[in-house]
C-alpha positions, 0 to 999 in steps of 0.5 A: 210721768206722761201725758197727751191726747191718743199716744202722749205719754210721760214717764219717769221710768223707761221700759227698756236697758240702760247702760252704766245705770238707770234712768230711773227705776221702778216705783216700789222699793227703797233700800235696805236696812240691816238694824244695827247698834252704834253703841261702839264708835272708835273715834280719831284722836284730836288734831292737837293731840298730845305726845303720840307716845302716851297710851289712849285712853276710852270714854264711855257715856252712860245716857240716863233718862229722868229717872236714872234708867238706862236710855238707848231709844233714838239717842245721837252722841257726838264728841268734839275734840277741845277745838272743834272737830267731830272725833266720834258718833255713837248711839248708845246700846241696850244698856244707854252707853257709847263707847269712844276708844282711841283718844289721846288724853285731854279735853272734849265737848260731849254732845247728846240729842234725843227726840223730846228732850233737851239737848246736852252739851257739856265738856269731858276730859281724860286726863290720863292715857290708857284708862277707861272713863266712864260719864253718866249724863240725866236727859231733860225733857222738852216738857219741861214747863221752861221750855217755850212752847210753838206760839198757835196757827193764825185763824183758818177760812171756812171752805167758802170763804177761803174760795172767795179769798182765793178769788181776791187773789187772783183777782190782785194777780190780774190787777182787777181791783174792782172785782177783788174788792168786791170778794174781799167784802164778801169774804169779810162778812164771813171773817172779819177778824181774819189776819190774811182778809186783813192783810190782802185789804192792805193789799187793795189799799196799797195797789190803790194809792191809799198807804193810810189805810194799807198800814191800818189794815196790815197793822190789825191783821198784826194785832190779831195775830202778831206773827203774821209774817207778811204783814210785818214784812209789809209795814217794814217796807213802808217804814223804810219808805218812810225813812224810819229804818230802826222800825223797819228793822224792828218789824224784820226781826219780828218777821223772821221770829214769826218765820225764821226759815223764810229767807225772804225776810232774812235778805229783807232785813239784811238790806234793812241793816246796811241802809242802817250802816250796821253791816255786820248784822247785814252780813249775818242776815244775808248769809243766812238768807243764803243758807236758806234759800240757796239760788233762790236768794241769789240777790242776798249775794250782792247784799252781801257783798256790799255789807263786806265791801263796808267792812274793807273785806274786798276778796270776800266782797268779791267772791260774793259778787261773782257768785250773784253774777255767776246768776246772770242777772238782769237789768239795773241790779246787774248793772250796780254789781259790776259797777261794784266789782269794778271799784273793788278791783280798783280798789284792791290794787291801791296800797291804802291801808286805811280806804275811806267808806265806799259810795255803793249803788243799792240793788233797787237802784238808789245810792246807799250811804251810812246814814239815815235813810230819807223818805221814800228813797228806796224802791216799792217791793215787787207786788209778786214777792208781797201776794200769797201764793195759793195752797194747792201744792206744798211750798217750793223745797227753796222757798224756807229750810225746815228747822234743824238741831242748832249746832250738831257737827253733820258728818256729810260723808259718811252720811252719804257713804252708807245711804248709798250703801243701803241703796245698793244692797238693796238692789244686790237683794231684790230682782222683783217686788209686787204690791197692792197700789192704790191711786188718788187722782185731783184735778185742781182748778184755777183758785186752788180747789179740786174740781175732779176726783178719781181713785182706782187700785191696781196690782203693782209688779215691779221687775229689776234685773241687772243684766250685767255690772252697771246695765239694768232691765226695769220693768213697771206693770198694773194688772199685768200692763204697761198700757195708758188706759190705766191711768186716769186722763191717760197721764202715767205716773211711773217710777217715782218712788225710786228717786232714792236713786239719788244715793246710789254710788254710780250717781254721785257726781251727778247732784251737790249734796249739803248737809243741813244739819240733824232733824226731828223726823217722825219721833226719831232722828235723821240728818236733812240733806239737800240736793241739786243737779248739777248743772254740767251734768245730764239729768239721768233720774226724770224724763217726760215722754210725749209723742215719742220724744223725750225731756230729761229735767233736772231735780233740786229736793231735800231728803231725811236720812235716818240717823241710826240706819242710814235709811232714807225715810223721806223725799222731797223734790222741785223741779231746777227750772220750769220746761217751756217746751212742754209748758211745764211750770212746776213739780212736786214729788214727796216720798215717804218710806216705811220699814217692811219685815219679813215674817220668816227670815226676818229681813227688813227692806224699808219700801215706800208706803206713798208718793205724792206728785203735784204738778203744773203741766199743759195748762193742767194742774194735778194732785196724785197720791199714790200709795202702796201696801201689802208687799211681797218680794220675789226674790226672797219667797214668791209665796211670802207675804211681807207684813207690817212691822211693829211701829209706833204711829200717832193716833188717827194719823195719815201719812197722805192726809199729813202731805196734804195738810202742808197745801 
């Protein structure tokens, strides 16, 4: 991407040879995809396997759908052994079965997931080597009338409202308490039962003294819609203001409820728990803001460790320390750490074997004791963690963890393994790609709204050729260009879709990849995986060019993997850190990949169908869409039109429109 007056520009793909890999390659490709059946999975005898010299013995689970006929669309089979581990992952054939051979006699757990039903989990045992035994098991759908369905949306602003609410917000941003009342009571007029007016009234109060009436107002912004996070969250603070932790605590767990993927409100009432001296609930709740937020919750580390430190777990508590040191914090929170550390260490090399509770210095500053709280002994929230942000851009990839199956066994490795063998095919198989692109271009003012549109269309010819192992040329045109002129305000967007390059071997120690676990993913399945540059690391993937110079950045994001292919199908990216030399404050960059046949040879290679960039850039705020269709691939058949597969899509659905509703 790029940017600037006459001759800036920013780029994420450069027009030139690069040794070893890529800086990033062009913007039309993904990988490829060879559907294949998992029906037969041999699986790795149990760790607690019996004597080597019985025979083994096969499994095979017959998947049924409510009616008793054969179910293979979309089904993941999982086998345990007794104590846990994964031995086995399957997808069942045309006729619903997964065989499992290779496994010692005994017992096993089965687990089967399948979107829009239920999932199963039931044991299985062989109880004799050498035989083959089969297991029928009946899914239940998820329509079923016990099970709980989604609680609606809160209430949503009409277009004018919603700027005069926006306005309020910025307003409380500047601490303008008289201009934001003053779009409050005109936006109320508008919607007076609306949760978030309600709540951003509370908000006056609070900025004006007036706790009173702060808690009425955030009290009926509840009352109307009781899963309103912020307010619930609101009302906890100035429960534990007021020395009431147990209804602190209990608007917390609402809160989480209400947002069980927003870690804030995990580490908010993993802090509620200790000042309550419940520290295993602490310990739990820390750790899960931890899993959700990633750095971002850095201060549930310390949290953390001082719910540790009260259960006499000293190593961990010092293990958590030193990760939120490793953050270098500032100020008086860093200061109670290493206090903190100091005592376990001293306390450590004492032979006590029963050490009394510890008097431990809370991260706002005041002491903490396993006793009720007083009034007013913890410090106010800092006003920017309790002010919505605008919606212009999809929220940070850190700030909640989409939802993931509960306790499904993620094989991270062999995910990883053939994602990235799927990239690499695909460049094996392709040396050039032409499309039709078509281009949306917003610009986006201070209060979230677009203030400019522009659409243009091009055709897109991207050429990649390895020149040799490890050394490509890649190449980027529209209408036969390179030049600035094409893009609207002379900023180029090039390369994006090819951030899949994340996968590709050669890029491997670049990024620590985790794996958060199996997704619902568009009807299907697919394991949610994220990823993060690596700090000692060169971030190879983006760069900025302006003037000639360029600004690698370093990329943290979370891609869904296909769980039957092992396509990527979606990407998501944020920027690691904000770029002051080029006053870069935050990008967004979503993917969405489709599978692309070939009507002759029947080759698929999944290809994106648009990318979406958001982005915080000189001052500028921008939305572009890109998207692609009517593909031809040189390589196979420079005559040969590539035409949609046959998918199931929901009606009047568009991926585009889908992206731009999560602003």
């Amino acid at each position: 991407m790029a940017s600037g007056p006459s001759k800036e520009r920013c780029m994420t793909a450069a027009h030139r040879l690069f040794a070893a890999v890529f800086s990033l390659i062009p913007a039309v490709f993904c990988v490829v995809s060879a559907p294949r059946t998992m029906g037969q999975q041999r699986a790795a005898p149990p760790p607690s396997a019996p004597n080597m010299m019985q025979k083994n013995g096969t499994l095979v689970i017959s998947v049924r759908s409510p009616d008793g006929s054969p179910f293979d669309v979309g089904v993941l089979v999982n086998l345990y052994s007794f104590s846990g581990p994964n031995v086995g992952m399957g997808r069942p054939s045309a006729a619903g079965q997964s065989e499992f051979s290779n496994l010692s006699p005994g017992r096993y757990t089965l687990e089967v997931v399948a979107p829009g039903y239920q999932k199963l989990t039931q044991p299985v045992e062989i109880t004799f080597g050498g035989q083959r035994e089969m297991v029928f098991v009946t899914l239940t759908p998820e329509s079923d009338p016990n099970i709980r369905t989604g609680a609606p949306g809160p209430p949503i602003l009409a277009p004018n409202a919603q700027r005069e609410f926006n306005k309020a917000l910025e307003a409380l941003r500047k601490d303008k308490l008289e201009e934001m009342k003053k779009h409050l009571e005109k936006v109320s007029r508008a919607a007076p039962s609306n949760p978030d007016v309600n709540y951003l009234w509370g908000m006056y109060h609070l900025q004006s003294n007036d706790l009173a009436n702060a808690k009425t107002s955030w009290e009926k912004a509840v009352q109307i819609y009781p899963r309103h996070g912020f307010s619930l969250a609101a009302l906890a603070q100035l429960s534990v203001q007021a020395g009431d932790l147990p209804a602190a605590i209990d608007y917390l767990n609402r809160a989480t409820e209400a947002a069980p993927s927003a870690w804030r409100f995990q580490q908010r009432l993993a802090e509620a728990y200790l000042r309550h001296a419940e520290y295993e609930q602490a310990q739990k709740h820390a750790e899960r803001a931890l899993e959700l937020g990633k750095e971002r919750a850095s201060e549930a580390q310390l949290t953390l460790a001082r719910a540790l430190a009260q259960q006499h777990q000293t190593q961990r508590a010092l293990k958590a320390l030193d990760a939120f040191l490793a953050a270098k914090p500032m100020g008086q929170i860093a200061l109670n750490a290493q206090q903190l550390r100091e005592a376990l260490l001293q306390l450590a090399s004492l032979p006590v074997p029963n050490p009394p509770p510890l008097k431990i210095e809370d991260s706002r500053r005041e002491t903490v004791k396993p006793t009720k709280a007083k009034p007013a002994d913890t410090a106010p929230l800092p006003i920017a963690e309790m002010v919505p942000t605008q919606k212009w851009m999809p929220p940070d990839i850190d700030e909640s963890m989409p939802a993931v199956e509960p306790g499904v066994a993620c094989p991270l490795d062999r995910v990883q393994s053939e994602a990235g063998k799927r990239v690499h095919e695909f460049i094996d198989a392709v040396n050039r790609i032409s499309a039709t692109e078509s281009l949306d271009d917003e610009i986006i003012d201070h209060l979230g709204f677009p203030s400019r549109r522009e659409s243009r269309s091009y055709s897109y010819v991207a050429s990649l050729q390895e020149i040799r192992p490890g050394m490509y040329n890649v190449e980027e045109y529209r209408n036969g260009s390179m030049g600035l002129d094409l893009f609207p305000t002379r900023i180029a967007t090039i390369g994006l879709t090819s951030l899949v390059m994340i996968f590709h071997p050669v890029y491997k120690d670049d990024y620590e990849v985790t794996c958060e676990g199996l997704s619902r993913w568009h009807g299907g399945l697919a394991w949610q995986l994220h990823f993060r540059q690596r700090p000692e690391k060169p971030p190879r993937l983006r760069e900025y060019r302006i003037a000639g110079q360029s600004f690698p950045v370093s990329l943290r994001g979370r891609a869904w993997v296909a769980a039957d292919t092992f396509q990527v199908v979606s990407l998501e990216t944020d920027l690691v850190s904000p770029v002051p030399q080029i006053r870069l404050k935050a990008e967004h960059t979503t993917i969405e990949y489709m599978p692309v046949n070939f009507s002759t040879n029947k080759q698929q290679l999944w290809l994106p169908q648009s990318a979406e960039l958001f982005f915080d850039y000189g001052g500028r705020r921008m939305h572009r869409r890109h998207h692609f269709r009517d593909y031809m691939l040189f390589s196979v058949d420079e005559k040969q039109k590539i035409s949609a597969p046959k998918i199931e899509t929901e009606a009047g659905t568009d991926p585009g429109a889908a992206a731009q509703n999560r602003d």
